[in-house]
Structures are given as C-alpha cells and as structure tokens.
C-alpha positions, -999 to +999 in steps of 0.1 A: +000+000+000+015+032-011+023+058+019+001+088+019+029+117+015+022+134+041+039+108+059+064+098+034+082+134+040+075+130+078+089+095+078+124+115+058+127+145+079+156+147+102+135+153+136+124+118+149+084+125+156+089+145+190+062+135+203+073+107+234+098+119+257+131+102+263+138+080+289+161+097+317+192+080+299+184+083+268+179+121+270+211+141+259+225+164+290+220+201+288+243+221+270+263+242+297+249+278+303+261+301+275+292+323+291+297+354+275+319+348+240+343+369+222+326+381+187+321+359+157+321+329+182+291+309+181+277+295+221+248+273+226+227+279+254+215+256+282+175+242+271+155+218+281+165+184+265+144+171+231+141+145+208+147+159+177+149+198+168+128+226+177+115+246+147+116+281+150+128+314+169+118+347+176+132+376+191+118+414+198+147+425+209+184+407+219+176+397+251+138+387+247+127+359+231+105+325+224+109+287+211+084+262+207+086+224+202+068+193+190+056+187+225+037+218+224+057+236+246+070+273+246+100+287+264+104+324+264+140+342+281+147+378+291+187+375+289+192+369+254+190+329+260+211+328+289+183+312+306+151+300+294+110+295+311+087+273+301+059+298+296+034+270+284+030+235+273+001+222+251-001+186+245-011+175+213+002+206+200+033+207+170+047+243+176+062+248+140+065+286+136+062+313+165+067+350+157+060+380+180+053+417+174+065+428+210+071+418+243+037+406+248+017+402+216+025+371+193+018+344+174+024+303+172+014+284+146+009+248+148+017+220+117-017+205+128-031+167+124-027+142+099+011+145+095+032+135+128+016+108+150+005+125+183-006+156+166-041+161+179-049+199+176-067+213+142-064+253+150-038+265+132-028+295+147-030+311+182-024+343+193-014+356+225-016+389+246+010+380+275+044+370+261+032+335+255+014+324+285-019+318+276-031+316+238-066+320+218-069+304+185-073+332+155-106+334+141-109+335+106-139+330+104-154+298+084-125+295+059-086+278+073-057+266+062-050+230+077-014+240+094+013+267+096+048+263+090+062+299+086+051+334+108+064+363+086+056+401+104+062+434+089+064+467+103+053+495+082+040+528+080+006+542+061-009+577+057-037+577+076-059+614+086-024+630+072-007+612+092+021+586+091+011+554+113+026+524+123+010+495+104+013+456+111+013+433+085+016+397+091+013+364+072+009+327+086+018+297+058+021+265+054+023+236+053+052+209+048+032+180+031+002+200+019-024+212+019-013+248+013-027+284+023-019+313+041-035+336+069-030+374+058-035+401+083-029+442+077-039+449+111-017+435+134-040+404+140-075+420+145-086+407+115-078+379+085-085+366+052-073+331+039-055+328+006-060+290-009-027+280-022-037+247-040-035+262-074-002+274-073+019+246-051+024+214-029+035+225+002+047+258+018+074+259+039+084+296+045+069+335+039+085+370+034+072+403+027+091+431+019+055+453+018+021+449+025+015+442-016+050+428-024+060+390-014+075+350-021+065+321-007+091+291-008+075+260-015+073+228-035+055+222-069+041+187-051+025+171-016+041+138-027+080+147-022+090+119-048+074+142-072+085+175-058+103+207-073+119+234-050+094+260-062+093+304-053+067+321-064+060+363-059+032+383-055+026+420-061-011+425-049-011+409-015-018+375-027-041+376-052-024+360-082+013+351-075+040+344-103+066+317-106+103+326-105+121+296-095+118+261-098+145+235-094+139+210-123+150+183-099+124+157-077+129+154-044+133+188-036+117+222-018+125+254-007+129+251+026+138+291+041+148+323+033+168+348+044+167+387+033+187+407+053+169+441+068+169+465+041+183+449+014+175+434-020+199+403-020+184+372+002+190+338+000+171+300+001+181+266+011+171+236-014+166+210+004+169+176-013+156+137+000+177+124-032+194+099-011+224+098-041+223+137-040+257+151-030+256+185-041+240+209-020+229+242-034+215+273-017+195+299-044+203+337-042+184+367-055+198+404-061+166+420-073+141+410-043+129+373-048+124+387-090+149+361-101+171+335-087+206+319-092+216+283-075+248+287-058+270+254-050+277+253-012+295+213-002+298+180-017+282+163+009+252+138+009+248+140+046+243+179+046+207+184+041+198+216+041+176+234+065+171+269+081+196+301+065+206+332+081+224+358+063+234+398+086+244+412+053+242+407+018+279+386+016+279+374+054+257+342+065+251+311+077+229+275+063+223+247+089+225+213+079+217+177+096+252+174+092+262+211+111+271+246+098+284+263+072+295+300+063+302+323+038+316+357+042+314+368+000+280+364-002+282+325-014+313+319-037+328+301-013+315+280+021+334+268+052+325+246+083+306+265+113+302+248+148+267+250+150+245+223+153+228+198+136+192+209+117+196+243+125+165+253+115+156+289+120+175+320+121+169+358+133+192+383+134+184+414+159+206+444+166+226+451+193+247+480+210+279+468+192+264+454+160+243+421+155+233+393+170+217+355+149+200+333+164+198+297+155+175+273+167+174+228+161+192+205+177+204+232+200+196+269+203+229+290+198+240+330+190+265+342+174+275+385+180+290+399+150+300+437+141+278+456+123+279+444+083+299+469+064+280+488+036+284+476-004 
C-alpha cells in the first residue's frame, strides 16, 4: 500500500516524531549555560533536552525571546538565552512557527493533524496577549488553512488622517506535506483573510514580505516529495495572483527558508533535497528582491541536508545542515565549516549595542555577535 505523502516526508525529515519523551538515559544532558563569548564565536545555550529539533525562533529584541517544540511547549528568556521559562505547554500541539510583534503580543502556529503521530490539535494559529502564557486560537472565520509552518511580520508605516502610522502586517503559511494556504492580516491580528494556495503549489514551507502588496512564498510544486520541485513564487497584490520565479527542475526537492537581510535586495534560500544519491547541495540567491534566482554550489556532501539560512548582510551568512554549519563571508562563492549544530533550523538576526546578533534554533539553540555588516 503506497504511503500517503504526508507521511512519506514525515517518515524522511531529520527530527524523529517529538512526540514521546526520552527516557532519563536516553535524553542528551543540557548544554552548559552560555558564558559570555568573544565576537564571531558561536555558544549554545543551556535548554530543556528534546528529541529531535525545535522549529523556529523569535526575538523582539536581543535579550527577549521565544521557542516552541513538538511537544507543544513554549520557552520564552529575558537575557538573550542565557536562561530559558517554560511559559506554556500544550499537549497534542506541533509548535512549528512562532513569531512576536513585542514583548507581549504574538503568534504560534501549529503544523496540525494528519502528519506527525500524536498531533491532535486542528487550529492552526494562536495568538497571544502575554508574552506567551496563555493563547486564543485566531478566528478566521469559516474558511482555514490546515497547518502553519512559517510566521512572517512586517512593520510599516501608512498615511492615515495626514498622518504617518505604524501599520502591522503579518502572514501565517504553510504547510510541509500540503495542503497549502496562508492567513494574511494588515492589522496587526485583529482581523484575517485566507488565501488557498492549492492552485499554485504542494507544500509551503516559508513566507516573506518586503511590503504589504510585495511577497514570495518558498514552496514545492508537489505534496508527494517523490514528485516534488523546490518552487518560489511572488506576488505583487497581497496574494491575489502570484508568479513563478524559480523552480529546481529536480524531484525530491523544496524550498525550505529564506533569508533577506533588513533592508536589502539580496536574500538567499536553502534547497533542500531527500535524493538519497544527492551530494551537491545548493542554496539559491536573489539580487533584485525574490524577482529572479541563481543556485549557488555550497558542499559536496550527501549528509548535509539543508535546512534553516541566516544571512546579517548581503555577503555574510550562515545555512544549517543535519550534518552542522556552514559559512560564507562573500556572499556565497565560497563555504566553510561553522560549529553550529545539527538541523539548525531557524534564524533571526536582531541588533545590538555593538552590531548584530543570529540566532539559531534545532538541535540546540545557539548565537552568534558579530559587528555591524559593512555597507556595499
């Protein structure tokens, strides 16, 4: 009987379903408490242990910030992930994306049913009002989207009365496996519309918008990942028809996530490939905001699927692999080994005094301070 492929790509994904806690001896010790590190040294941060990796990161600010997990728990910390509180735990719950607007206001999306065993909840997106303690599921009304696996949230400005106002934009995606839609807010959460996907791809596995009209989801062409292209497609009216401008020509592959750094034009996508023969790994870069893309080489190495990507500047970044790290400093021409861990999946970079600090969260959740990137 063939495997419904939804479960085919779970069964492939690096994170063993997280669903039943370790035994005592089985669970890997805590990673010592992060001591404050010279710059351009990663440090990974004392967490609670886990079977597999946590998803996704996000910070308001460098010392505040939140992580979920497959459990359907969420940790918050106040010192820059120095320490970290479980602020809530919701069994049944896959926290796959989380993404806050401020100290206290966010949002956690969940991957929902039908996908990893154990996975019991069907809303797929909560909000909360208190940094995380308590969450309401986001009404929107009779229409959904099955799960979430990206939180994208944009800051702007609008005339309003003569007057320049701030303006929250934010966009919930997903999902890894299908079925495929996004929640689209312009006002900070109050209200939402639901964009159905289906026509246009498989799965969606991250969102970014540069402006309320402007944005690219990165996806697959396919639910079933033996049939899947890494696929990117733009819109330039909020969602309403949406444009292809890159597809990978090869099977077994998605987009997996983006990064463009603040301000700029360049970002960058992993391709992430379940070709088990596969050894060259590629990320895709763009110089004309998600427009067009170019598939840059980054290792010879079957073991390195790709996952989460964090660039500070348009030449300086980092891709997270099952097998670990890599860098680049020239914007992708060529890669060396980072020490950070395995599957990092999610990066954020936030500013600091002295320049700017990325997150990583997977296996382990690390930092790494840097200077502030030169201008090009």
């Amino acid at each position: 009987m063939k495997m419904p492929a939804a479960a085919a790509l779970a069964a492939l994904v690096f994170a063993l379903p997280p669903v039943t806690p370790l035994a005592a001896e089985e669970a890997p010790a805590p990673a010592p408490a992060a001591a404050p590190a010279a710059s351009g040294e990663w440090r990974t941060f004392a967490t609670e242990a886990y079977r597999g990796k946590r998803d996704s990161v996000s910070f308001v600010d460098a010392a505040h910030g939140w992580y979920g997990t497959g459990a359907g728990d969420l940790f918050a910390t106040k010192d820059g992930g120095v320490t970290w509180e479980k602020v809530a735990s919701r069994p049944g719950t896959f926290v796959r994306a989380v993404g806050f607007v401020d100290r206290q206001n966010g949002f956690i999306g969940n991957v929902g049913t039908d996908y990893y065993p154990g996975v019991t909840d069907t809303t797929p997106l909560y909000r909360t009002r208190d940094g995380g303690r308590t969450w309401e599921a986001v009404d929107t009304g009779t229409a959904t989207i099955k799960g979430v696996c990206a939180i994208d949230i944009l800051h702007v400005k609008r005339i309003y009365q003569g007057k320049l106002v701030p303006r929250t934009v934010i966009h919930a995606a997903g999902r890894v496996g299908g079925p495929t839609g996004i929640l689209r807010s312009v006002d900070g959460g109050e209200t939402w519309s639901v964009i159905d996907m289906a026509p246009h791809a498989g799965m969606i596995l991250d969102v970014k918008f540069f402006d309320e009209m402007t944005g690219l989801v990165f996806a697959a062409t396919h639910a079933d990942p033996a049939q899947a292209e890494g696929l990117v497609l733009r819109t330039e009216d909020g969602g309403k028809t949406w444009r292809e401008v890159y597809r990978s020509g090869r099977k077994l592959e998605l987009i997996w996530k983006a990064s463009f750094p603040e301000g700029g034009d360049t970002g960058y996508a992993t391709v992430q490939s379940y070709d088990p023969e596969r050894t060259t790994q590629l990320v895709i870069r763009s110089d004309d905001k998600g427009k067009s893309w170019r598939e840059i080489e980054i290792a010879q190495d079957k073991t390195a699927r790709q996952f989460g990507i964090g660039f500070v500047s348009k030449d300086v970044g980092f891709v997270g692999t099952a097998a670990g790290g890599f860098a680049t400093r020239d914007g992708g021409k060529t890669w060396e080994r980072a020490p950070i861990a395995r599957a990092a999946n999610k990066f954020q970079a936030v500013p600091t005094d002295t320049g700017v600090r990325l997150y990583a969260i997977g296996t382990e959740a690390q930092a790494i301070d840097l200077p502030v990137p030169a201008k090009r």
